[in-house]
C-alpha positions in Angstrom: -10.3 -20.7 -40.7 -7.3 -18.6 -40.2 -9.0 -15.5 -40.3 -11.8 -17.2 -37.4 -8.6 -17.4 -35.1 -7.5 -14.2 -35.5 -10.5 -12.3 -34.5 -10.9 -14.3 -32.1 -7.4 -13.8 -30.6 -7.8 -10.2 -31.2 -11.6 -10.5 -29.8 -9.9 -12.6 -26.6 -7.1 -9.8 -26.5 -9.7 -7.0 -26.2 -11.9 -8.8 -23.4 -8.5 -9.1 -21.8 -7.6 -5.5 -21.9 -11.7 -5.0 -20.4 -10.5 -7.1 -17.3 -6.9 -6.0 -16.6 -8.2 -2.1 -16.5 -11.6 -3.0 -14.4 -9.2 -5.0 -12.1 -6.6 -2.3 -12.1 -9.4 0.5 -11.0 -10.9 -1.6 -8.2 -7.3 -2.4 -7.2 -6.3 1.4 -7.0 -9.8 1.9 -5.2 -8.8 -0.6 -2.9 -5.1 1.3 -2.3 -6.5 4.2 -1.9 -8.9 2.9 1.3 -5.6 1.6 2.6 -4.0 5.0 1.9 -6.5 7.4 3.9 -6.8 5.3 6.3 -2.5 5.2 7.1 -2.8 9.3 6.6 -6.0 9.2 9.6 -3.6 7.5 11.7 -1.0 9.8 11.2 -2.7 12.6 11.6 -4.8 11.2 14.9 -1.7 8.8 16.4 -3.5 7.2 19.2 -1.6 3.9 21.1 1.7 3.2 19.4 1.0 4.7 16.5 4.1 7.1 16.3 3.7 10.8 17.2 4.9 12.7 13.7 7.5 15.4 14.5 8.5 16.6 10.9 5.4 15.1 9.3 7.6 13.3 6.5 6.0 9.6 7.2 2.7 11.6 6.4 4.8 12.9 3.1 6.0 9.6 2.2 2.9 7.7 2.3 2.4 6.4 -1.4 0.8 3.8 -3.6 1.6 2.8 -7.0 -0.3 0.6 -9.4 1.4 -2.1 -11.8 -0.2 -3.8 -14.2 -1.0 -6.5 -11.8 -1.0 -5.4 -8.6 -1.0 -2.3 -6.2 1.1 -1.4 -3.7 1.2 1.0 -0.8 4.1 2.3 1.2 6.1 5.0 1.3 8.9 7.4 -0.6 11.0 9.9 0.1 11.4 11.4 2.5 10.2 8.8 4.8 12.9 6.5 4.4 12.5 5.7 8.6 9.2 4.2 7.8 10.2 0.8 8.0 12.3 1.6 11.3 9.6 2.8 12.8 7.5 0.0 12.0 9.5 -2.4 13.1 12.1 -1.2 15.3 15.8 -0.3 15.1 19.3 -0.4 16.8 20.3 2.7 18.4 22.6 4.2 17.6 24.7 7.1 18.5 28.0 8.5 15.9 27.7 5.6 14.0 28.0 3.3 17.1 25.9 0.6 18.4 24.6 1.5 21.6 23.2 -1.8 22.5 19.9 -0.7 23.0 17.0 -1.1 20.7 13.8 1.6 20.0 10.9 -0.2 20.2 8.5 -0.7 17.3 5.4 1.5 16.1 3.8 -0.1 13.6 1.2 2.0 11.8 1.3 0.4 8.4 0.3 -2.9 9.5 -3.0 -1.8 11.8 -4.1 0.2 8.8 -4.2 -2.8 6.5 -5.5 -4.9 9.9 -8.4 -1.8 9.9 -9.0 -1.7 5.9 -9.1 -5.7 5.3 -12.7 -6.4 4.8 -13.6 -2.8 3.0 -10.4 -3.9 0.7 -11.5 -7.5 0.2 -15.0 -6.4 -0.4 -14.0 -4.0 -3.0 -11.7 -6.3 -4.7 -14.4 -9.0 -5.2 -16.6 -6.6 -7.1 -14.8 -7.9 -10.0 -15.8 -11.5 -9.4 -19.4 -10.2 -9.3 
């Protein structure tokens, strides 16, 4: 009876392994949809999208896949990113100005753009 269980364990751990790396390819499928799409953007800013002058959001623009999930954002040497985004106090030698810089969100839009390639990707599994 032992010996049942543990090929079946090692049987159930296999199967396991079969659906964490199918799951992990369509997720980094998915990412990388989400990923060209934030570098079009960048490379064709149109509304608020910001207007690159050094190009280092473009750089920055990363993903990086975990065993259970994905996640795109950015590295060096866009560090602003999230400024950007969202907006930021101005400031000028290390003082407050009182004023703010209004936001450009790029990141957000992209995944707004991507959602139903990315969902429809991500259900393949389920299929």
């Amino acid at each position: 009876m032992n010996s049942i269980n543990a090929v079946f364990k090692s049987y159930m751990k296999d199967v396991e392994k079969e659906i964490l790396k199918a799951d992990k390819e369509l997720r980094d499928k998915a990412a990388t949809v989400v990923v060209n799409e934030l570098k079009t953007m960048l490379n064709n800013p149109t509304g608020d999208v910001p207007k690159t002058v050094t190009g280092n959001l473009k750089k920055g623009v990363a993903k990086k896949n975990q065993r259970y999930s994905s996640i795109v954002g950015f590295k060096a040497p866009a560090y602003h990113a999230a400024n950007v985004e969202f907006g930021h106090d101005i400031v000028v030698n290390g003082k407050s100005t009182g004023k703010r810089a209004k936001p450009h969100p790029f990141l957000a839009p992209s995944f707004e753009k991507t959602k139903t390639e990315v969902i429809k990707i991500l259900s393949e599994s389920r299929t």
